[in-house]
RODO-2510 file (C-alpha; in nm, 4 decimals, decimal comma):
residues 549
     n   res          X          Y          Z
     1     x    10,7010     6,6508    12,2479
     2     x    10,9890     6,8176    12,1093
     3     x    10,8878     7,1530    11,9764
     4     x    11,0881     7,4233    11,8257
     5     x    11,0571     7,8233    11,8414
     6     x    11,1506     7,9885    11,5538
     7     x    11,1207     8,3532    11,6194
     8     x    11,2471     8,5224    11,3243
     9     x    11,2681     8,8129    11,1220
    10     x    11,0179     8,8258    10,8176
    11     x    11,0336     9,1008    10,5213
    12     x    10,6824     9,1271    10,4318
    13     x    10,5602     9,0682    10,0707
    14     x    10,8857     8,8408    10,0186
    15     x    10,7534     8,5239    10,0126
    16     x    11,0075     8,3683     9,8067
    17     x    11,2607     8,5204    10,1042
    18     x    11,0264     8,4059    10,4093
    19     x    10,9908     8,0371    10,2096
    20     x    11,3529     7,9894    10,1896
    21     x    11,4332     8,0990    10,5395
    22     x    11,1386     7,8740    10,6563
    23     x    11,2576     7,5766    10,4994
    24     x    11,5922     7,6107    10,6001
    25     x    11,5020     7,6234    10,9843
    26     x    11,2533     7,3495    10,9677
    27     x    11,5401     7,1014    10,7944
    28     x    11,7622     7,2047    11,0556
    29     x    11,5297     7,1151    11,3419
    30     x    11,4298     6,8028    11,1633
    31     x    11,7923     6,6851    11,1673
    32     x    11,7740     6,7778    11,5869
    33     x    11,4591     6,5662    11,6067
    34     x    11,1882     6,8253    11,6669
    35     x    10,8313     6,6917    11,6243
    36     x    10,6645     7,0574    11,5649
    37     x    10,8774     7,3877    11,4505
    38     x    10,6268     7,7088    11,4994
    39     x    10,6461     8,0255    11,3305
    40     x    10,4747     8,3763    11,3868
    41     x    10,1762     8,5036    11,2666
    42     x    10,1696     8,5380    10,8701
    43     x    10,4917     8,4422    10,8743
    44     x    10,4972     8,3600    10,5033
    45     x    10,4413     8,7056    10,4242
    46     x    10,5570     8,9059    10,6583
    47     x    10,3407     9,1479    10,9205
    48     x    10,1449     9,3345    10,8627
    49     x    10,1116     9,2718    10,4610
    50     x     9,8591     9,5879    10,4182
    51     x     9,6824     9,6222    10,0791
    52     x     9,9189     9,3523     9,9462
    53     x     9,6809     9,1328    10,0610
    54     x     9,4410     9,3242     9,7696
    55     x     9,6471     9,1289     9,5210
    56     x     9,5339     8,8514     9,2994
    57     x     9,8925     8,7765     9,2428
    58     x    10,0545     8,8199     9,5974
    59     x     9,8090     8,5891     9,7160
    60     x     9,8669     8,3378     9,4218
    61     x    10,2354     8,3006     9,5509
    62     x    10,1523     8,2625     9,8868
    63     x     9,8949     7,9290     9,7584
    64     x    10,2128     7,8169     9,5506
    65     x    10,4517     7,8450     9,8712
    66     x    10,1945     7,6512    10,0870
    67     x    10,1951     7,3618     9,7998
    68     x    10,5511     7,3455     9,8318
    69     x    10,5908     7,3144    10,2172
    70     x    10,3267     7,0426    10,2080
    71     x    10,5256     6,8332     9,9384
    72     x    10,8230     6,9344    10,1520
    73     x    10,6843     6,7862    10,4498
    74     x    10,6583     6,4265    10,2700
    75     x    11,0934     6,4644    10,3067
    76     x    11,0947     6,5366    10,6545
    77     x    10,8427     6,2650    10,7961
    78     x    10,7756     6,3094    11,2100
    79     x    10,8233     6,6807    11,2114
    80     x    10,5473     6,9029    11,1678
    81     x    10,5255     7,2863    11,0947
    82     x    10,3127     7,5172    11,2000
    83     x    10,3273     7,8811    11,0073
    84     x    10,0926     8,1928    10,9641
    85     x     9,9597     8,2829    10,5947
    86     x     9,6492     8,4446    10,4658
    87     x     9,4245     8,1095    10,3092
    88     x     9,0874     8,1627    10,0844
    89     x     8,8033     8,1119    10,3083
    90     x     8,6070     7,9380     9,9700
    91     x     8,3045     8,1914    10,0117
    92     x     8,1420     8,4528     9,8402
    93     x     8,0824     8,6309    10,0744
    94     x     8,2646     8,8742    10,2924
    95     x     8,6481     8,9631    10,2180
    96     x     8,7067     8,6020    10,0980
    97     x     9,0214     8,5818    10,3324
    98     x     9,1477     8,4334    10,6554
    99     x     9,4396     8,5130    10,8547
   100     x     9,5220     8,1488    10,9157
   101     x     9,7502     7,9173    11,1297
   102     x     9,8198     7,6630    10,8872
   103     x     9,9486     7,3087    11,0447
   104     x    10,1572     7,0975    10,7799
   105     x    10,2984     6,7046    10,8208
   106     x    10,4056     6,4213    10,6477
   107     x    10,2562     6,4973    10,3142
   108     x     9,9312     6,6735    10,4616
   109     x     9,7449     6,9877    10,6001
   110     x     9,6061     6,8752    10,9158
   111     x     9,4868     7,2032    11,0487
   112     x     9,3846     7,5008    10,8696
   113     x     9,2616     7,7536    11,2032
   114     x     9,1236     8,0828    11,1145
   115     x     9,2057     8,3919    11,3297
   116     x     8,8874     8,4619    11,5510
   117     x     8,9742     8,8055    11,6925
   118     x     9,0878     9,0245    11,3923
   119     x     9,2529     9,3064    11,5500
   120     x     9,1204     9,6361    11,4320
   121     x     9,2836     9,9251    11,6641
   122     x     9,5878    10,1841    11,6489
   123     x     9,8017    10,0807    11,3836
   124     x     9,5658     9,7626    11,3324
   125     x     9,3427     9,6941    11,0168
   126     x     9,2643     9,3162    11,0032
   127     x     8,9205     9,3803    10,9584
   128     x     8,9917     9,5475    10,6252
   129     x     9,1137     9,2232    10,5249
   130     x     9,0061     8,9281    10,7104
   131     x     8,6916     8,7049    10,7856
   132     x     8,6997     8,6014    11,1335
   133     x     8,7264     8,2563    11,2421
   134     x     8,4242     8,0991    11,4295
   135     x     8,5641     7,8820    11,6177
   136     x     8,9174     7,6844    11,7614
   137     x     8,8832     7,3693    11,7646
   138     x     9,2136     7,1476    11,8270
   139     x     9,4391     6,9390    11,5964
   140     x     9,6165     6,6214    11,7195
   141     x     9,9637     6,5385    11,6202
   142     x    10,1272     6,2103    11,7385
   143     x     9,8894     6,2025    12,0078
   144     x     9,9121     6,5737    12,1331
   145     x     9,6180     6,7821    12,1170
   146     x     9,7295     7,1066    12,0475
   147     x     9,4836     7,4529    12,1097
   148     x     9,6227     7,7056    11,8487
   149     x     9,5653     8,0554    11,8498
   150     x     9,6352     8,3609    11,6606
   151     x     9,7777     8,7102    11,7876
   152     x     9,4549     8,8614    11,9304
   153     x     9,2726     8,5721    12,0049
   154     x     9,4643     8,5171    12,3381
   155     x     9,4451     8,8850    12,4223
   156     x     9,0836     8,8699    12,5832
   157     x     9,1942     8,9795    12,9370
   158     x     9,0460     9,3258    13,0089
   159     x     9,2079     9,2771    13,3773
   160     x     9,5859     9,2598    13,2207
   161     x     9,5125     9,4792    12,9379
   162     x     9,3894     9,8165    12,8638
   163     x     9,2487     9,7541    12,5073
   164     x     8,9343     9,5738    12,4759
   165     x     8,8089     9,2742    12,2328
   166     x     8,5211     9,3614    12,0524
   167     x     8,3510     9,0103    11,9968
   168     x     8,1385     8,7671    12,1928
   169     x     8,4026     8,4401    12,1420
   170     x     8,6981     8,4122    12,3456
   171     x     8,8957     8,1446    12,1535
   172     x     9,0935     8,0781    12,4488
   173     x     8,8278     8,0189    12,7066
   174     x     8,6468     7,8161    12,3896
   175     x     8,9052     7,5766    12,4408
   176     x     8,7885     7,4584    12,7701
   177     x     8,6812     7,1337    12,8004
   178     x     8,7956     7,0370    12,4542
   179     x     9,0834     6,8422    12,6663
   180     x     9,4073     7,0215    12,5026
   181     x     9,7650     6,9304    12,6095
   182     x     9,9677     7,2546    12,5058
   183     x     9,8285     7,5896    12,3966
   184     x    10,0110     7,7619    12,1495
   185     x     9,9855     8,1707    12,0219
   186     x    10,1282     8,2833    11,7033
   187     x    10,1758     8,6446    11,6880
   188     x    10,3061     8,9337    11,5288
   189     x    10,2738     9,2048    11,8297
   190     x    10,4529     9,5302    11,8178
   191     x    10,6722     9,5974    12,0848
   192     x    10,5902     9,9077    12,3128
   193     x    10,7350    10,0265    12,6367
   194     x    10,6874     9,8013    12,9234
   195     x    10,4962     9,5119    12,7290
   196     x    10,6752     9,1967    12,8535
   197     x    10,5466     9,2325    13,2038
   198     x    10,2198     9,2121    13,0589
   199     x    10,2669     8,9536    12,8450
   200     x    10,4329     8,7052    13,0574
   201     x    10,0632     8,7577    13,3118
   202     x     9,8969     8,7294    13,0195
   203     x    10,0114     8,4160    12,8836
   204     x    10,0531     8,3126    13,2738
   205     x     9,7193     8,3473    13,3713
   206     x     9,6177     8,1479    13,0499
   207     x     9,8002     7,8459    13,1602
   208     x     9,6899     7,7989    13,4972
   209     x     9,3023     7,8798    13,3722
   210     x     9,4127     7,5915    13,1099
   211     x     9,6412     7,3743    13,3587
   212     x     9,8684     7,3260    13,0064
   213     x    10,2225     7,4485    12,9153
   214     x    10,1739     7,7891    12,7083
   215     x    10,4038     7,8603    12,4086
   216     x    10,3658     8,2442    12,2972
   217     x    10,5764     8,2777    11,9388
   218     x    10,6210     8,6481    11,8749
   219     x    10,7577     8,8316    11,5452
   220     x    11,1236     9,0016    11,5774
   221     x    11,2131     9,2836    11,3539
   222     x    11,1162     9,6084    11,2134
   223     x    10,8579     9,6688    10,9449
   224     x    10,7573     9,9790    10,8457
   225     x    10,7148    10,2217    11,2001
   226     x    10,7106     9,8712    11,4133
   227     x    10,8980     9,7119    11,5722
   228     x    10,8645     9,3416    11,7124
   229     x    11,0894     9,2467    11,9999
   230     x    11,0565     8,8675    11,9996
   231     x    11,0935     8,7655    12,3973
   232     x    10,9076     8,4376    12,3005
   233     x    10,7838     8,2613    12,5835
   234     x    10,7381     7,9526    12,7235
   235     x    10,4984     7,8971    13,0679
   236     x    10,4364     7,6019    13,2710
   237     x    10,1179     7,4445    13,3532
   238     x    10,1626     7,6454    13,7355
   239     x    10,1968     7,9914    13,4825
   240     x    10,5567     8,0087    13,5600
   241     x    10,7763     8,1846    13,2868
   242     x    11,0653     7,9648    13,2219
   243     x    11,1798     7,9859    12,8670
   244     x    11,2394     8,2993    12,7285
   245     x    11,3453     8,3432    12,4101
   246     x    11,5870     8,6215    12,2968
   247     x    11,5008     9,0069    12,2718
   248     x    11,5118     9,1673    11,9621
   249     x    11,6859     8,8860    11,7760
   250     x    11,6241     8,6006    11,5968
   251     x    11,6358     8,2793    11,7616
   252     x    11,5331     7,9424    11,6948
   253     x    11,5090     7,7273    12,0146
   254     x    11,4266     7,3613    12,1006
   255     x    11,2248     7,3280    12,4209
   256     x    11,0187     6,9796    12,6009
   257     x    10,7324     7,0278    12,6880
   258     x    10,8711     6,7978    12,9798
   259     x    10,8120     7,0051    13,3946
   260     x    11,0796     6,7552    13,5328
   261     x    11,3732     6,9426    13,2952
   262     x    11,1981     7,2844    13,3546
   263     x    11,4443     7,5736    13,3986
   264     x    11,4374     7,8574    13,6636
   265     x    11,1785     8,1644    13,5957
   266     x    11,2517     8,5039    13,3814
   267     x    11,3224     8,8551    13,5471
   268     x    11,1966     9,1780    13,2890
   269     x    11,4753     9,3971    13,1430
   270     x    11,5209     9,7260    13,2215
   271     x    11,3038     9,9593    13,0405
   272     x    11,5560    10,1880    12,9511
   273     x    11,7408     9,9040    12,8080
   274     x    11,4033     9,7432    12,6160
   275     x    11,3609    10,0825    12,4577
   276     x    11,7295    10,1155    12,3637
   277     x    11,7427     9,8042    12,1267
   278     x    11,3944     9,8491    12,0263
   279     x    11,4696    10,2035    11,8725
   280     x    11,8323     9,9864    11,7003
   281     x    11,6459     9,7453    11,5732
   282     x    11,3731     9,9310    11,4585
   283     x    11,6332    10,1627    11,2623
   284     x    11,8748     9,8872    11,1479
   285     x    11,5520     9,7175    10,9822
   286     x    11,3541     9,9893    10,8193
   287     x    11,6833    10,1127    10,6654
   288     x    11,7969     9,7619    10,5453
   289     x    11,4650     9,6452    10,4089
   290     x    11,4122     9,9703    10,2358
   291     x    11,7609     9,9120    10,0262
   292     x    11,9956    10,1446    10,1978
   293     x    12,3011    10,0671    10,4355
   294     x    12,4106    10,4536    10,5509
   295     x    12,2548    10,6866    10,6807
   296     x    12,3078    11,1299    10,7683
   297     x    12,2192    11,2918    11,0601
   298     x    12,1966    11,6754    11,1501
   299     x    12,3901    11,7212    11,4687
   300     x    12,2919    12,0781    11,6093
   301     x    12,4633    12,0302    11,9383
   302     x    12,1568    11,8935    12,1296
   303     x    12,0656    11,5576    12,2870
   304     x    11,8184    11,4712    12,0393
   305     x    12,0228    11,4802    11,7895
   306     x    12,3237    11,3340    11,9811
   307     x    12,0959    10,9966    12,1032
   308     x    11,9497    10,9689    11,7467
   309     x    12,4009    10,9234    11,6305
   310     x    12,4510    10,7169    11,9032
   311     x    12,1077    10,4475    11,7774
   312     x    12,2783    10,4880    11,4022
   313     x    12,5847    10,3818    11,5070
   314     x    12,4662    10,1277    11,7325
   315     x    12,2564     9,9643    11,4681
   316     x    12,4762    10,0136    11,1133
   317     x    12,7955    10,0962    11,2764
   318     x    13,0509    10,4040    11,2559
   319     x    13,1613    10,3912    10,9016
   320     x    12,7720    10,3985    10,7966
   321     x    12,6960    10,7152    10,9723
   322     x    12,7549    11,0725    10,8628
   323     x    12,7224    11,3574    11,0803
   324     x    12,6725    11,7146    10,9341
   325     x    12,7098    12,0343    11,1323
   326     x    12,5092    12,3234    10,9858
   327     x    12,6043    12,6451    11,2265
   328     x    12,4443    13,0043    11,1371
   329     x    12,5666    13,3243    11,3181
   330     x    12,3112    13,1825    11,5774
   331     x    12,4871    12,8727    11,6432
   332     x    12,6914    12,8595    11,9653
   333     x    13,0519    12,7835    11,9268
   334     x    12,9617    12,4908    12,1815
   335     x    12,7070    12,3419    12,0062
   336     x    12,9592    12,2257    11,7126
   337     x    13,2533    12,1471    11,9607
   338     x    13,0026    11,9231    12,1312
   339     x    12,8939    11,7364    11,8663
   340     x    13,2370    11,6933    11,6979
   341     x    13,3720    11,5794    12,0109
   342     x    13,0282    11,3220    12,0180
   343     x    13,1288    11,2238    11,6400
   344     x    13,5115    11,1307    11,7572
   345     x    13,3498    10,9468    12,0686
   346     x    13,1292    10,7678    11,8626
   347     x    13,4200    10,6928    11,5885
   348     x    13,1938    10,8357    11,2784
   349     x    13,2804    11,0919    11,0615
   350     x    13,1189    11,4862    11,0983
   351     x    13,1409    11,7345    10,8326
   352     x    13,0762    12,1279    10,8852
   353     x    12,9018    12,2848    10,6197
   354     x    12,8322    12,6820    10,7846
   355     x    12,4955    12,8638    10,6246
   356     x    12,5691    13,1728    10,7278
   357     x    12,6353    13,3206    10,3732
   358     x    12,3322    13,0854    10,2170
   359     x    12,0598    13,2250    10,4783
   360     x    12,2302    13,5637    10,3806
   361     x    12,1470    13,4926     9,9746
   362     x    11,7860    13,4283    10,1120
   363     x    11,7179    13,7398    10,2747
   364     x    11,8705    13,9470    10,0151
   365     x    11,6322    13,7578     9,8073
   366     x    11,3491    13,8062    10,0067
   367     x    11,4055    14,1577    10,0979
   368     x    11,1841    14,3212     9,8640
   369     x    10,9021    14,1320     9,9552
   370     x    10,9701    14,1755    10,2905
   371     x    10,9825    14,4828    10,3113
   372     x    10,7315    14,5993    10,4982
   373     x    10,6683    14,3032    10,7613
   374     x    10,9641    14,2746    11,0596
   375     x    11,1564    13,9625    11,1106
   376     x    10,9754    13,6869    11,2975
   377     x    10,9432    13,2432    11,2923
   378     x    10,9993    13,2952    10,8747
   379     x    11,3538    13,4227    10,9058
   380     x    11,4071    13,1282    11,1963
   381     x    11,2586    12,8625    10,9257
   382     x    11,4406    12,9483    10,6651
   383     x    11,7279    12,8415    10,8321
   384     x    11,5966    12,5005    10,9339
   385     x    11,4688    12,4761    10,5385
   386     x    11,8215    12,5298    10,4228
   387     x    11,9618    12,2562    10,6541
   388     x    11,6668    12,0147    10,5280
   389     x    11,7829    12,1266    10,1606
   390     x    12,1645    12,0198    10,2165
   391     x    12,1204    11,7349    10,4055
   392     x    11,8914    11,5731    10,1330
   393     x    12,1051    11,6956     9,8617
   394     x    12,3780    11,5110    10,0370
   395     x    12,1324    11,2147    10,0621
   396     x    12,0550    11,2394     9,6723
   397     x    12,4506    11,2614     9,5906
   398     x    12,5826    10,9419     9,8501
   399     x    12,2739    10,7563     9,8761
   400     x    12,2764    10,7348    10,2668
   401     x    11,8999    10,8131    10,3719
   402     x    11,8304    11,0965    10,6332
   403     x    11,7257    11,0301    10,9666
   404     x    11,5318    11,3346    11,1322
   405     x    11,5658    11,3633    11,5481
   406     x    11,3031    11,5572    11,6646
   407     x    11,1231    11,3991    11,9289
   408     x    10,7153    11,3341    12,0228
   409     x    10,6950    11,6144    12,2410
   410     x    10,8539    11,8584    11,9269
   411     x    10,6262    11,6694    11,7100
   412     x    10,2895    11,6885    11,8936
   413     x    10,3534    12,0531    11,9366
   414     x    10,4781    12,1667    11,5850
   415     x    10,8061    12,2324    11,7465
   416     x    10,9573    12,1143    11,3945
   417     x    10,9640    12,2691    11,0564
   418     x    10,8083    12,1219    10,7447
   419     x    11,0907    12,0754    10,4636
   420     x    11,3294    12,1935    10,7555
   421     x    11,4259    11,9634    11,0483
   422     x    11,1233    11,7627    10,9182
   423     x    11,2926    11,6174    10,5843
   424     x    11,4096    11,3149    10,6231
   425     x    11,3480    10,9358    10,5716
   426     x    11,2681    10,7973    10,9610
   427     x    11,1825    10,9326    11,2720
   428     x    11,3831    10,7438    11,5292
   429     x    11,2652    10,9494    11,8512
   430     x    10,9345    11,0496    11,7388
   431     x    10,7272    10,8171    11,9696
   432     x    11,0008    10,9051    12,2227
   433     x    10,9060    11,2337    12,4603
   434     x    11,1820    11,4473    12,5398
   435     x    11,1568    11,3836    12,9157
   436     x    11,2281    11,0006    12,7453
   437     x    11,4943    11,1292    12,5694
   438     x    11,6957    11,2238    12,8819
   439     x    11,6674    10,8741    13,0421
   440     x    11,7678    10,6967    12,7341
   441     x    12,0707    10,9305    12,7552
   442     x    12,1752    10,8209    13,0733
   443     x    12,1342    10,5156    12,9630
   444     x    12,3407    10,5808    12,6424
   445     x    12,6415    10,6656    12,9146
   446     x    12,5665    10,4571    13,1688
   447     x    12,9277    10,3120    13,1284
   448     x    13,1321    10,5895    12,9678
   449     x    13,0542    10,9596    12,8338
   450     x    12,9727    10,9242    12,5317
   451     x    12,6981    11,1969    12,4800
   452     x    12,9256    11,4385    12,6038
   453     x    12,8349    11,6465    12,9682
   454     x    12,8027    11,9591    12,7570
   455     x    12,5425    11,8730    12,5692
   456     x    12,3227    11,6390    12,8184
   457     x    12,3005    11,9862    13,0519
   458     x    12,2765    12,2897    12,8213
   459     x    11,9063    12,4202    12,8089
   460     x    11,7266    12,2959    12,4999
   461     x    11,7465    12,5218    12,1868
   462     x    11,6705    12,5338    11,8480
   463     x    11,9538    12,8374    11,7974
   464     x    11,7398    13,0175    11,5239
   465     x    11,7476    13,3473    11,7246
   466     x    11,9595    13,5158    11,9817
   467     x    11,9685    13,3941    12,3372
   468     x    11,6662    13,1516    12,1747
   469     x    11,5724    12,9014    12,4552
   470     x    11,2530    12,5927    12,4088
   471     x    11,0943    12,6936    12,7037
   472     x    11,0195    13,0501    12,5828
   473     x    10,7766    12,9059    12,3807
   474     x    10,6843    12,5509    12,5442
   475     x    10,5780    12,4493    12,8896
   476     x    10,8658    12,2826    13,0778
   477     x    10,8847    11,9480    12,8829
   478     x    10,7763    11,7427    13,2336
   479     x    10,4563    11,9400    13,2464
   480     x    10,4389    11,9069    12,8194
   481     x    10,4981    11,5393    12,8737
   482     x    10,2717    11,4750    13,0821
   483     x     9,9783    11,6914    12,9534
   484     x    10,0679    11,5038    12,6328
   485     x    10,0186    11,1043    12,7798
   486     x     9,7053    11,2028    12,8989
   487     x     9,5519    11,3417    12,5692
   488     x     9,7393    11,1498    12,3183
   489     x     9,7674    10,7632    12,5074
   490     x     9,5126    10,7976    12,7171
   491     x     9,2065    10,9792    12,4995
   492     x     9,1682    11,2478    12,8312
   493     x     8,9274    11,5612    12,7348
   494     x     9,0774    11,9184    12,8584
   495     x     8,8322    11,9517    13,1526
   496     x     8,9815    11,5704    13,2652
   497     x     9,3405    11,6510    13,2316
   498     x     9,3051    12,0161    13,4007
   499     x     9,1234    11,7702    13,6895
   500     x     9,4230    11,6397    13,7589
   501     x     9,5880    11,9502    13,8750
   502     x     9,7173    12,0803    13,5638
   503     x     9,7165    12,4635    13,5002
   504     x     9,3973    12,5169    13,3271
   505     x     9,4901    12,7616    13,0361
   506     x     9,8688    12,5448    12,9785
   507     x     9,6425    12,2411    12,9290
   508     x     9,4192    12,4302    12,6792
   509     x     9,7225    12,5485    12,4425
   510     x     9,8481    12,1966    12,4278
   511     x     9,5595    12,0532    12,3120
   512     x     9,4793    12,3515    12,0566
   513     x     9,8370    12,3205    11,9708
   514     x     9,8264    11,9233    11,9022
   515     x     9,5230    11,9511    11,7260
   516     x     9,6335    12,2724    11,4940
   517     x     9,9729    12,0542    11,3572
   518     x     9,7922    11,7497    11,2562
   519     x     9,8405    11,8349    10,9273
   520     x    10,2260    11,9094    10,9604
   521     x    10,2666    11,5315    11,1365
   522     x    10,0845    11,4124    10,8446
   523     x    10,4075    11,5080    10,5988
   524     x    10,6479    11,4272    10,8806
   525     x    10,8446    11,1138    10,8243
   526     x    10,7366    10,7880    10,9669
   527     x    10,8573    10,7113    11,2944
   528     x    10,9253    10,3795    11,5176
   529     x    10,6610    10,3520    11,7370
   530     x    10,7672    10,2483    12,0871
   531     x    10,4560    10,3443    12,2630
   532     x    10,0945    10,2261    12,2795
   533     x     9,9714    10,5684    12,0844
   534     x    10,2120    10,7094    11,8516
   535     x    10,1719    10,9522    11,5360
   536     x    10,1353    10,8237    11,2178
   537     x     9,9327    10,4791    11,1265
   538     x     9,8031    10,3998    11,4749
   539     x     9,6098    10,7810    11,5226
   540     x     9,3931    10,9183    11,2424
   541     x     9,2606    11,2365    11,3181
   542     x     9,1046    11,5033    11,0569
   543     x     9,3408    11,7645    10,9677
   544     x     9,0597    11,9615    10,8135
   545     x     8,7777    11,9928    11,1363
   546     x     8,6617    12,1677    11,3962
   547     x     8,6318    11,9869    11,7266
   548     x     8,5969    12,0612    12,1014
   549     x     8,8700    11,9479    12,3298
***
């Protein structure tokens, strides 16, 4: 059986958009004789929908664009496709909705297979939405008997996988003895740091428990604070990786399910590299699907800020990116050579736009009232608030969208200040921790200089004060970092981490100091997620409590 991968990039809620793109693909792998093109998980309308699925009307359009793929399917007789979509499960009961795999040929619906495990952690919600499948039972096409699955459903592998499936059906293991020829899994699974190894045991170990060829069909793109990297796979019946589709790109291939023509196996990317594009395409996407095309960044003279210029022009290109100096009587003279000298390595334009006389206006403003308390963090945030103001004011006159650069060890800390450094429409390195930040800058020159020396080795500061350094207020960021994976990612209490040989009254400020700026991350701007715990739709946590930690 010829079938064809078609990893692509969905915009969710365009349906008319993901239709036309789907029916262009599937007539082009007709005409190369493919017997079954596959699509991600709710392909049709894009992942994850949200409360668009709450819509009478949404959902009408998505039964009109199924209508018109099965009268399309008359036209291209032998070659079937299979595509994600929500479908009415016909009861009263429950949410009256199934995320369903939805198999289409020659005129018909053959298959209509309802997702069994509805993912409902982190940034997941299907349960809001969805009725879970019972059962997966398989559908034959020209002789084939083909075991579909949805996203979760192959994900029941607490050995490979640190997340747990909270139902008594493993679809996969259901299809045991029901005699299937090729397994296939249609997903839309966000990309975090270091995933592909797992996936390719995953999907491995389900082809030798199966003894069938394994195609895993994964979203590419960004939507929203995800990102989707693709690497589509294809296993052998021996769990052997050997087609692997492209990373972080569309791609549409044509692969036998034939072990005679089967090609050599796949070796991982490096993770510097995986996190690279992720954080490009992640950008590029959010920025194009939200209807802009440029974009301003803050350049203080620091890596963060540096790394963030070098992703902007990496994923809209030099001529889309504007960099904006903003020096005080605090700023070094270094700090702006370095970052005009990054803006002419990087080929994008920098402007300098000095505060010193506006910060002066606010304190002459503010003296009065201020009268009787000395200078402390106020005077230091006003400064960041008056960048914030220009840099969206220059947003509001060009209509480029601001990108803010502080990074998830800043961010779990309240090292950041609202309407200040905060404003802004993306976080690019906010699921990134500083200690991150440094390897993806040596990444970022692994060829040339391009983040200048200057700034990759000057201590980290946020030059609101004299002689002002990070580390007068922080623990050293590989001690912050570290304290940080084990509270945030991996749900550690203070007496666990401080276990571990951490310094017992550092551990207990981080965690105070996390749990005190909840409601300042709350207003920040969303921000890719690259890791398997990030701020922002994944993590809810009360702003307003009182809990031990």
């Amino acid at each position: 059986m010829k079938i064809a991968m078609a990893q692509l990039n969905p915009i969710v809620g365009d349906i008319r958009g993901n239709l036309q793109r789907l029916e262009e693909v599937w007539s082009d792998c007709y005409r190369h004789e493919a017997d079954l093109v596959v699509f991600p998980d709710l392909y049709l309308v894009g992942y994850p929908p949200r409360d668009l699925l709450e819509r009478p009307a949404f959902l009408g359009r998505v039964e009109e664009a199924v209508k018109r793929l099965t009268d399309l399917s008359a036209e291209l007789p032998g070659c079937a496709v299979l595509f994600g979509a929500p479908q009415a499960t016909g009861k009263k009961s429950g949410r009256g909705l199934y995320n369903s795999a939805v198999l289409i040929a020659d005129g018909h619906i053959l298959l209509n297979q309802a997702k069994c495990l509805l993912a409902s952690y982190n940034e997941f919600d299907e349960n809001r939405y969805f009725d879970r499948g019972r059962r997966v039972k398989p559908a034959v096409y020209k002789g084939i008997r083909l075991g579909i699955t949805i996203g979760e459903d192959a994900w029941d592998e607490s050995e490979l996988w640190k997340g747990e499936v909270r139902c008594d059906y493993d679809p996969v293991e259901g299809l045991t003895g029901q005699r299937i020829d090729i397994l296939i899994n249609m997903s839309a699974s966000p990309y975090f740091l270091n995933k592909p190894e797992i996936m390719g045991r995953l999907m491995g170990k389900h082809a030798r428990n199966q003894g069938v060829p394994v195609i895993y069909l994964n979203q590419v793109g960004g939507n929203d604070e995800l990102v989707f990297e693709g690497q589509s796979i294809l296993a052998d019946t021996d769990g052997e990786i050997i087609q692997v589709l492209a990373t972080f790109a569309e791609e549409v291939r044509l692969v036998e399910i034939d072990p005679d023509s089967l090609p050599a196996s796949y070796k991982g990317q490096d993770p510097m590299a995986e996190l690279h594009d992720a954080l490009v395409l992640g950008m590029r996407d959010y920025i194009r699907k939200c209807g802009f095309s440029r974009v301003i960044i803050g350049l203080s003279g620091g890596i963060d800020s540096a790394v963030v210029a070098c992703l902007a022009v990496k994923a809209l290109g030099p001529d889309n990116v504007l960099g904006v100096c903003l020096p005080s009587q605090y700023s070094s003279q270094g700090s702006v050579d370095d970052s005009l000298q990054l803006a002419a390595n990087l080929g994008m334009e920098c402007r300098t736009i000095p505060i010193n006389s506006i910060f002066a206006t606010y304190l002459e403003s503010l003296q009065e009232h201020f009268a009787l308390h000395p200078p402390d963090i106020t005077e230091e945030n006003i400064q960041a608030r008056i960048r914030g103001n220009i840099l969206m004011a220059l947003s509001n006159k060009f209509g480029s969208m601001v990108l803010t650069t502080g990074n998830k060890s800043e961010i779990a800390v309240g090292y950041c200040t609202l309407y200040g450094d905060m404003c802004g429409g993306l976080g690019v390195l906010a699921d990134v921790p500083k200690t991150v930040v440094y390897e993806l800058t040596a990444y970022i020159n692994r060829e040339r200089e391009t983040i200048p020396a200057a700034i990759v080795e000057k201590v980290p500061s946020a030059e609101l004060r004299p002689d002002q350094k990070d580390q007068d207020t922080l623990p050293p960021y590989p001690v912050l970092d570290a304290i940080l994976d084990l509270y945030i990612e991996e749900n550690q209490s203070a007496d666990q981490i401080i276990a571990k040989g951490f310094d017992p009254e550092t551990v207990r400020w981080v965690l105070r100091t996390v749990s005190r700026n909840e409601y300042k991350r709350r207003q920040a701007a969303p921000g890719l997620k690259v890791s398997t715990r990030a701020f922002g739709a994944g993590r809810r946590i009360p702003m307003a409590a009182r809990y031990e930690i």
